[in-house]
C-alpha positions in Angstrom: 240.6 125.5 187.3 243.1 122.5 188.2 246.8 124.1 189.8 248.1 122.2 186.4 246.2 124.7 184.3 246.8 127.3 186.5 250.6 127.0 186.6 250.6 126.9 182.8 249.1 129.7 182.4 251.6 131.4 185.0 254.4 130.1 182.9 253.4 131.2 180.0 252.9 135.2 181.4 256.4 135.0 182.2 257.7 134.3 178.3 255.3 136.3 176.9 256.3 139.3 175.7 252.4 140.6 175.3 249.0 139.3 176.3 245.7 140.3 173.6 242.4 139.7 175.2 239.0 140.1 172.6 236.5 141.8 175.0 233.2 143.0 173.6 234.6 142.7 170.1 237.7 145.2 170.8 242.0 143.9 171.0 243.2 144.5 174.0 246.7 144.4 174.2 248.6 144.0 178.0 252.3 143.9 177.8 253.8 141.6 179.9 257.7 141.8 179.2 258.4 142.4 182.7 256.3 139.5 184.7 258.9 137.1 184.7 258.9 136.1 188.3 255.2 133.5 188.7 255.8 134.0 192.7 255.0 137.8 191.6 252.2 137.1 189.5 250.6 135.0 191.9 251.1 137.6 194.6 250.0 140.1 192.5 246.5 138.1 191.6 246.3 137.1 195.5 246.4 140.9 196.5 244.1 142.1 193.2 241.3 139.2 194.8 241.4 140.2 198.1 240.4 143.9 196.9 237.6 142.8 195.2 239.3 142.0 191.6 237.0 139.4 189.4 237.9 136.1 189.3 239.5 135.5 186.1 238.5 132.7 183.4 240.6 131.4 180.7 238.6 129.7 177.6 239.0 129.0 174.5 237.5 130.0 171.5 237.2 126.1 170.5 234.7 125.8 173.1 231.3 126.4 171.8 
């Protein structure tokens, strides 16, 4: 992922009120009122790698 794509995505956790994710065909729904800082985030997906945490990827459902 480009750091363009990845700082949009940053900003946009930190005006979302909510995040919903389709996994296996179920809503989930992650609230993220209070991530308004991207420095946070960031550190926050730094420190969830290092422990092992998935890589994330962001697609869209207009890819086929």
């Amino acid at each position: 992922m480009d750091p363009a794509t990845a700082q949009l995505i940053l900003l946009g956790l930190t005006l979302a009120e909510k995040v919903i994710f389709s996994v296996g065909g179920k809503l989930i729904e992650v609230n993220t009122s209070d991530l308004t800082d991207p420095a946070k985030i960031t550190k926050a997906l730094e420190a969830a790698r290092a422990e092992g945490f998935p890589a994330l990827k962001f697609v869209s459902s207009a890819q086929g």
